[in-house]
C-alpha positions as CSV (number, residue, x, y, z in Angstrom):
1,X,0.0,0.0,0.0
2,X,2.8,2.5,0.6
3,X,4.6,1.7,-2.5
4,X,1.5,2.4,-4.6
5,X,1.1,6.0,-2.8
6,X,4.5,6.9,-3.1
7,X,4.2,5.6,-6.8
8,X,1.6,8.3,-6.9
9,X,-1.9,6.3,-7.2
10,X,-5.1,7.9,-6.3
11,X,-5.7,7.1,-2.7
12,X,-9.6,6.1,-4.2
13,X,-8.0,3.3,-6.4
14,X,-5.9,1.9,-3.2
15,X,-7.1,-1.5,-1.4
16,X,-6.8,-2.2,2.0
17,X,-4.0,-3.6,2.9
18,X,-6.0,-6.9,5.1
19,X,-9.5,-7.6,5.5
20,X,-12.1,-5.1,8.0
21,X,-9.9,-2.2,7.1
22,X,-11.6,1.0,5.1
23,X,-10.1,3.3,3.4
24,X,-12.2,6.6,4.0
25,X,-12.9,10.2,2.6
26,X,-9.9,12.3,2.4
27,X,-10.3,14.9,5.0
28,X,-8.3,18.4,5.6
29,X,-7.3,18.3,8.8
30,X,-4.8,20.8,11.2
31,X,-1.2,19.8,11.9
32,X,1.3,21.1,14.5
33,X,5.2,21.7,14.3
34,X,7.4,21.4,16.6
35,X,7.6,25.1,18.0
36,X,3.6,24.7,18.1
37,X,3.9,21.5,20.4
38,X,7.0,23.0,22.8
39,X,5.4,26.1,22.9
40,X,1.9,24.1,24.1
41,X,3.9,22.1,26.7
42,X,5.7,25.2,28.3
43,X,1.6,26.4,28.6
44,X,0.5,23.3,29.8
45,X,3.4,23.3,32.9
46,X,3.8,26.7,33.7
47,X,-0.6,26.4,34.3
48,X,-0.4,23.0,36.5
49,X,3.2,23.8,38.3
50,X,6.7,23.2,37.9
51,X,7.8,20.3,35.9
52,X,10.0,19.0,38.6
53,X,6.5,19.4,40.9
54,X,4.5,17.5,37.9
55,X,7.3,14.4,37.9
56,X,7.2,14.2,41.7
57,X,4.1,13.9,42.2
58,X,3.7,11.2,39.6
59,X,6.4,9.3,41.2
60,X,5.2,9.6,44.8
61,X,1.7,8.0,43.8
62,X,4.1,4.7,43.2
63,X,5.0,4.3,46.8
64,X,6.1,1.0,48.7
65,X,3.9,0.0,51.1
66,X,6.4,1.4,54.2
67,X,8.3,3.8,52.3
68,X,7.6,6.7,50.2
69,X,10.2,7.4,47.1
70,X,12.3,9.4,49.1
71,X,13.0,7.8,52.1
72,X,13.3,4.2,50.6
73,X,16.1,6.3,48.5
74,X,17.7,8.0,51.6
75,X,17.8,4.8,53.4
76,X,19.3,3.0,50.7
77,X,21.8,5.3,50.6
78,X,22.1,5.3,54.8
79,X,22.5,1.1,54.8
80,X,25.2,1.6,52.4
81,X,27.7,4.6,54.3
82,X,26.6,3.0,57.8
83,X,26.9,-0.7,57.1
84,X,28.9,-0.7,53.9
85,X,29.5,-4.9,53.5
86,X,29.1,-6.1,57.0
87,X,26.1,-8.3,57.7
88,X,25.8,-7.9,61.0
89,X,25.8,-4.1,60.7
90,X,22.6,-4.5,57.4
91,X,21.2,-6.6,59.7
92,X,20.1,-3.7,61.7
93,X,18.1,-1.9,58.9
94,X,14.6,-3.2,58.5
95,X,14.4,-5.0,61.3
96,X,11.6,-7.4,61.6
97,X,10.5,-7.6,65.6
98,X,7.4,-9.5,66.8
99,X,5.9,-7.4,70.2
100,X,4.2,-10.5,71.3
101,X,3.0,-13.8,70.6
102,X,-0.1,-13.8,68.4
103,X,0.8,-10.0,67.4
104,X,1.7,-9.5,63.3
105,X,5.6,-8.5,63.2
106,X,6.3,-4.8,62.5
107,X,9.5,-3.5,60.7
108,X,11.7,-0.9,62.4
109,X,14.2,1.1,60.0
110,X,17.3,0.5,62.1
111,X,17.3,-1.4,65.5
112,X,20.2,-1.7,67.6
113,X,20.2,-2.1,71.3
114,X,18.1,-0.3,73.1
115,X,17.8,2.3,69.8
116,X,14.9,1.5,67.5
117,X,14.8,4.5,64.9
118,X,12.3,5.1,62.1
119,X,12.8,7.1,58.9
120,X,11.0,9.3,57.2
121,X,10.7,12.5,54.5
122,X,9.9,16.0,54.3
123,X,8.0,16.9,51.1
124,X,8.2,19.5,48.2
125,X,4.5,19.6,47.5
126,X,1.0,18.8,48.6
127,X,0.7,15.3,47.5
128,X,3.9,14.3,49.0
129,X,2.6,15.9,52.7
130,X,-0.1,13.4,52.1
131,X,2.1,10.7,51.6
132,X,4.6,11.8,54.3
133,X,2.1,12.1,56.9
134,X,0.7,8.4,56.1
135,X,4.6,7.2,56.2
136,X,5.2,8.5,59.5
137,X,1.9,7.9,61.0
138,X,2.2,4.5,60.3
139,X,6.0,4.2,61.2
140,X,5.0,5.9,65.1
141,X,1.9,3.8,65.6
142,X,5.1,0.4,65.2
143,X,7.1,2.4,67.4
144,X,4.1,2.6,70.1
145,X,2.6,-1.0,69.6
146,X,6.5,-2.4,70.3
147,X,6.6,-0.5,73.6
148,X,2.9,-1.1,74.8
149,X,3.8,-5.1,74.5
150,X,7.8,-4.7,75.3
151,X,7.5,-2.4,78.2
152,X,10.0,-4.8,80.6
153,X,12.7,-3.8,77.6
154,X,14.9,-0.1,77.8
155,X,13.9,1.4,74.5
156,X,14.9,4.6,73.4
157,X,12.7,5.5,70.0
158,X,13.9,8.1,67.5
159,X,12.6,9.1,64.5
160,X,15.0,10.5,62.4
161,X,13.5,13.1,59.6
162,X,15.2,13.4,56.2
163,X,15.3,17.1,55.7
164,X,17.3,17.1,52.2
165,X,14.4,19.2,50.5
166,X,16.3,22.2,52.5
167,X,19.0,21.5,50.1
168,X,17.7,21.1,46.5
169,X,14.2,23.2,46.7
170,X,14.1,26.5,45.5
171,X,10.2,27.6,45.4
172,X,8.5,28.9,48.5
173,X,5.9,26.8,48.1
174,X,8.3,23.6,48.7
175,X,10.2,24.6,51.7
176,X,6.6,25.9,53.1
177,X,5.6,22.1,52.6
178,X,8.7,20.9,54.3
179,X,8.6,23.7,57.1
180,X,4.6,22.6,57.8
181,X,5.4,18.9,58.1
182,X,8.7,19.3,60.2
183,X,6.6,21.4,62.9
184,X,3.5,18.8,63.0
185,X,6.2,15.7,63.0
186,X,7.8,17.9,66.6
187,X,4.5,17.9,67.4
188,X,3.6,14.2,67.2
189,X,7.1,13.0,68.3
190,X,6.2,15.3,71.5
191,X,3.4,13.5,72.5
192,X,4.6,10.2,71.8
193,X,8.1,10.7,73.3
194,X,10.3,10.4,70.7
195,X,13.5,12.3,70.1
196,X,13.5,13.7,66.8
197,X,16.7,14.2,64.8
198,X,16.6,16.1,61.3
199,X,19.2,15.4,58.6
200,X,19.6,17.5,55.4
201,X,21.8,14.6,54.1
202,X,22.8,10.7,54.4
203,X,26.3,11.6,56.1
204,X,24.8,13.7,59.3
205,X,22.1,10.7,59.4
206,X,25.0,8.4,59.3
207,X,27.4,9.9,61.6
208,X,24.3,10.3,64.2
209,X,23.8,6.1,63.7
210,X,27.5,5.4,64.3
211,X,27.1,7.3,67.1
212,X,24.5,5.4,69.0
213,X,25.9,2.9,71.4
C-alpha cells in the first residue's frame, strides 16, 4: 500500500492492505510543528506547576507499602555509608521484631540495642505531605505498639527526619511544605516521646547512627 502511494496512485484506487480495514474520505485536517507542540507544553506546565513538581508527584503516587520514594532512596543510601559490606551491621536496617506472641511483626528502619529508629521524609509539594504524613503515622503507631507489649525492655525511640528538600528546593511553596510537616512531626514526636533528629543529608544521618551505642 505505501509503495502504490509513493508511486503516486489515487488514494480512491488503493485497497486495503488486510480484511475489515476502510479506506475513508480524504479529509483536511490541522497539523502542529514542533515550535507549536514545545510552545503548548511550556503552557501546559507553567498552568499546573513546575515540571520537577508535575514528575514528583507522579512518582510519589508509586510508593512501597512502608516507604515513600524518598525515604526508601535515603535509606538505601544510609544502609550503604553506615553498614557498607558487614552483615551484621545491614542486619540492623529493616528490622523485623514481633511485640508479642499472636501479634503481626512490625519492621523498624534500624534497631540496635536499646535504639529502635524510624525514617521518614519532608515533602516538596501537597501530595507528598499526604504521603509523608501516612509514612510517619504509620512508622510511630510500630514504634508505640513495640513498647505497649515490650514495656520490661529499655527502649529509646527516634525518629529520624530526612530534611534534604532544604538543600535542592528553590520555590516557596516547597520549603513551606517541608517547614509545615517538620513542625507537625515535633508535634507528634512530642506527644509520643520520641526524640527527633533532622538530617539534610545521608552523612549527618549516618554519623548520628555510628554514634549510637
Amino acid at each position: 500500500m505505501t509503495l502504490r502511494q509513493q508511486a503516486g496512485l489515487p488514494l480512491e484506487e488503493l485497497e486495503a492492505p488486510f480484511h475489515g480495514f476502510v479506506i475513508g474520505p480524504r479529509r483536511v485536517v490541522r497539523g502542529y510543528g514542533i515550535d507549536q507542540l514545545l510552545d503548548a507544553a511550556v503552557r501546559s506546565v507553567s498552568a499546573f506547576g513546575t515540571a520537577g513538581e508535575m514528575i514528583e508527584d507522579e512518582d510519589e503516587t508509586d510508593e512501597k507499602p512502608r516507604h515513600t520514594i524518598k525515604t526508601s532512596a535515603f535509606l538505601a543510601g544510609l544502609k550503604r555509608f553506615v553498614a557498607g559490606n558487614d552483615p551484621d551491621v545491614r542486619s540492623r536496617f529493616e528490622r523485623s521484631l514481633q511485640p508479642a506472641p499472636g501479634l503481626p511483626e512490625l519492621t523498624v528502619d534500624y534497631a540496635y540495642n536499646k535504639w529502635l529508629l524510624q525514617v521518614t521524609s519532608l515533602p516538596s509539594s501537597k501530595r507528598q505531605a499526604i504521603n509523608s504524613l501516612r509514612e510517619s503515622q504509620s512508622k510511630l503507631y510500630e514504634i508505640d505498639m513495640i513498647r505497649r507489649h515490650m514495656s520490661d525492655n529499655e527502649i529509646a525511640p527516634v525518629l529520624l527526619v530526612n530534611s534534604d528538600v532544604k538543600l535542592t528546593s528553590i520555590s516557596a511553596g516547597a520549603m513551606n511544605e517541608a517547614n509545615d510537616m517538620l513542625d507537625r512531626l515535633r508535634k507528634l514526636a512530642k506527644v509520643e516521646g520520641l526524640e527527633l533528629v533532622e538530617s539534610e543529608t545521608v552523612s549527618d544521618a549516618a554519623d548520628f547512627i555510628l554514634n549510637l551505642k
